[in-house]
Structures are given as C-alpha cells and as structure tokens.
N, C-alpha and C positions, 0 to 999 in steps of 0.2 A: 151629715150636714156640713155644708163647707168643706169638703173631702177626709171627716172625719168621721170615724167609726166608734162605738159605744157600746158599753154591753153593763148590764145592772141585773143586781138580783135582791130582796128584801124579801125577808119572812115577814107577815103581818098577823099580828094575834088579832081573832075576831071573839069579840063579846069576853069575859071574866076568863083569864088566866092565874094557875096557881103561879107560886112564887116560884117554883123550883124551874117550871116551864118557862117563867121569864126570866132565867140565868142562860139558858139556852138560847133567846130571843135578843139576849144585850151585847154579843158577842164572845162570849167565852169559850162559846166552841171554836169559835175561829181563831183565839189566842192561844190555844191549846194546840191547834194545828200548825201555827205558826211556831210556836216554840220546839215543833219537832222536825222544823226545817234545820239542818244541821247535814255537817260532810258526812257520806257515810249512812245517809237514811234515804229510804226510797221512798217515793209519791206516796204508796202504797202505807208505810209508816205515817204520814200526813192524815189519810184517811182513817186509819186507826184511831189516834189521839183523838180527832174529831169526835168519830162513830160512839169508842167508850163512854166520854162526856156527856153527849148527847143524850144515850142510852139512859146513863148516871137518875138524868132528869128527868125519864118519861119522854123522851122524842129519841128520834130516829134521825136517817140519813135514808135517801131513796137508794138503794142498793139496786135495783132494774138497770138503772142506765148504766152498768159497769159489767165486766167480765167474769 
C-alpha cells in the first residue's frame, strides 16, 4: 500500500488452551530465539532454541518448509 510492503504472522489459540500451550503462544519461543542471536551462532542455532522450547510445551515448529 502506498509502495510499501508487509508481512505478519500470529498463532491464534482456538477454543480452551492449557497453560503450558500458552507459554508458547505469549512469545517465549521467540525470546528464546532471539537470545541465541549472538557472534558466532548460525540461523540454524536460532531454530533450535526455538524448536527445544516449543517442544518443552507440547507445540512444535513446521519442520516441512526447511531442508
């Protein structure tokens, strides 16, 4: 719009979530990923922190769309 570009992405919990599930939903995987942005660690590392955490709580990470 007005020659800008956008891109979004939200999880949405549908219907009663446990607690643990909405530790994952509040952003904590993402602060988890962000914290292993650091000299010296690959994307690959990023992914990791994530994926563990996620795991942690009973959710995932889509593993398809990657190599």
């Amino acid at each position: 719009m007005n020659g800008y570009y956008g891109d979004h992405a939200y999880t949405f919990a549908v219907g009663e979530i446990s607690e643990d599930r909405k530790k994952t939903h509040r952003g904590y995987s993402l602060s988890r990923g962000i914290y292993s942005c650091r000299i010296g660690n690959c994307t690959g590392d990023i992914g990791y922190a994530i994926h563990n955490y996620a795991e942690k709580y009973g959710s995932g990470v889509v593993i398809e769309y990657t190599d």
